[in-house]
N, C-alpha and C positions, 0 to 999 in steps of 0.2 A: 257132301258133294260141292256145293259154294265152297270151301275152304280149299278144297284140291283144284279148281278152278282160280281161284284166288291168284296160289301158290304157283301153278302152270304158269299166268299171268304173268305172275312178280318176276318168275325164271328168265321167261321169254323176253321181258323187257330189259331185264338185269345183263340179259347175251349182249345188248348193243353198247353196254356203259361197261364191258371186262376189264378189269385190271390189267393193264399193261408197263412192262418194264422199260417203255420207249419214253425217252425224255421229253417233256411237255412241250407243245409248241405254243406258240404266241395265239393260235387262235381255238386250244384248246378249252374247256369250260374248266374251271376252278369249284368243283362242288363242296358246300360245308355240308357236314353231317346232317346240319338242322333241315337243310330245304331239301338233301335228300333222302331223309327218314320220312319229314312230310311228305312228299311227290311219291315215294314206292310204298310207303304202309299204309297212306288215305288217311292218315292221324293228322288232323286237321289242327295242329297246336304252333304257334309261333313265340320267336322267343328265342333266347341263349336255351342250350340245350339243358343245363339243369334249373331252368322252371317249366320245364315238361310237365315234368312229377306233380307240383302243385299245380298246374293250371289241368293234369288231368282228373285227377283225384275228384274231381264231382261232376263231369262231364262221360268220362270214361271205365270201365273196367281197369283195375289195376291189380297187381297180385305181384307174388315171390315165383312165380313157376314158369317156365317160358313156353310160350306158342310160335307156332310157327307164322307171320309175319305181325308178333308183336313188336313192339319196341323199347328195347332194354336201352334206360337211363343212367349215366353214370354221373353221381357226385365231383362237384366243380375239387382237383387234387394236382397237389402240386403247380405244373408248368400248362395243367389243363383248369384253366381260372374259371372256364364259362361250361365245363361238364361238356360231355358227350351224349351222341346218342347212335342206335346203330338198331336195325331191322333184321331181328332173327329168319334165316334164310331155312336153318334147319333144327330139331333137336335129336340126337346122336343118342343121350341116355341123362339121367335125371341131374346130372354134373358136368357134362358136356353139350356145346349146341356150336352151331356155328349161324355167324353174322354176316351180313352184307352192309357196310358204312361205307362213308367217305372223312377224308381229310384227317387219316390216321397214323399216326409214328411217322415213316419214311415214305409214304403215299402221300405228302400235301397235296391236296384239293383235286386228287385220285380216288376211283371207286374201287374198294377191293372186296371182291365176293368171296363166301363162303372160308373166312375166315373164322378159325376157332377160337374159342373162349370157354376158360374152366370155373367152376363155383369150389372155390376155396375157402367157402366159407367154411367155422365149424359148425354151424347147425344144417348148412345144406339150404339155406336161405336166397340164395344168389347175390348176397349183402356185400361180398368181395368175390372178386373174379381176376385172373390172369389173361391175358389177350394175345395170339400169337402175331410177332414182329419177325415182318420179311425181308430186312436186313438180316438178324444170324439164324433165321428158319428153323425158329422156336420158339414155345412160349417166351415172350415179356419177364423180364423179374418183376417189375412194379403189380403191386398189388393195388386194385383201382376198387374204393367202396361205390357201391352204386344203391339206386330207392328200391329199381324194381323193373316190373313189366306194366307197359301203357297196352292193351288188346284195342284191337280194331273193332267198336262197338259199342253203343251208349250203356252207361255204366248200368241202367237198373234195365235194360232189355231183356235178361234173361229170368230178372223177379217180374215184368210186366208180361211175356210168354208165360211164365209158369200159372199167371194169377188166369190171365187171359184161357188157357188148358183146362182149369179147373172150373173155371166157367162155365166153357162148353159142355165139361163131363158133367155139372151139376144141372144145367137145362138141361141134356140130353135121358137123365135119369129122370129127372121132373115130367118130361112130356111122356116118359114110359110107365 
């Protein structure tokens, strides 16, 4: 229930920041990916977009599998020096998801919703992925390696619920 809450949330806010094709005006916002991955997933991390990954890794949940408003980190590649980061909006199927970022390909410092991205990896890892670019409205050729998925979540919450569970179930058998 919280999570479809969440996501309702993230939608609703994500309406008023749509990607538009209208050329930027002088006193439009310039969003980077970082402060808008932080501001819409609640992933409270600061930083060039790929030391996400390590500043998550003992603070947060992280994994190879995408949720919906995690946040998929991409590996600093090529002409992108300081890594990306982007706010999964949805997942489609176990190789396809789509994204909400900013300040990406032909969008500078634009918010473009529900934008797709494929896992090209060979093991199905999400270790490389393709990005679609709205300039020729199709996948990207570059192939972008990335760490992973950052979840909205302290990392060991779901081992201190489960200890916390078993708890309860063991007083509860104790006092019977």
């Amino acid at each position: 229930m919280m999570k479809r809450l969440t996501a309702a949330a993230l939608a609703a806010t994500l309406g008023f920041f749509a990607f538009s094709t209208t050329p930027a005006q002088a006193g439009d916002p310039y969003w980077q990916c970082v402060t808008f991955a932080r501001m819409f997933s609640g992933i409270q991390i600061f930083g060039d977009a790929w030391t996400w990954w390590r500043q998550a890794v003992s603070k947060f949940r992280t994994g190879n599998a995408p949720e919906t408003g995690s946040v998929l980190v991409f590996q600093p590649h090529g002409r992108m020096s300081a890594g990306h980061v982007a706010v999964v909006s949805d997942v489609l199927t176990d190789r396809v998801i789509r994204v909400t970022h900013a300040n990406w390909g032909g969008s500078r410092g634009k918010v473009e919703e529900n934008v797709t991205v494929v896992d090209v990896s060979s093991s199905g890892d999400w270790s490389r992925v393709k990005v679609w670019y709205n300039p020729i409205n199709d996948l990207g050729t570059t192939v972008y390696p990335t760490y992973g998925f950052i979840y909205n979540g302290a990392r060991d919450a779901f081992a201190n619920g489960r200890q916390m569970a078993a708890n309860a179930i063991a007083e509860d058998r104790a006092a019977n």
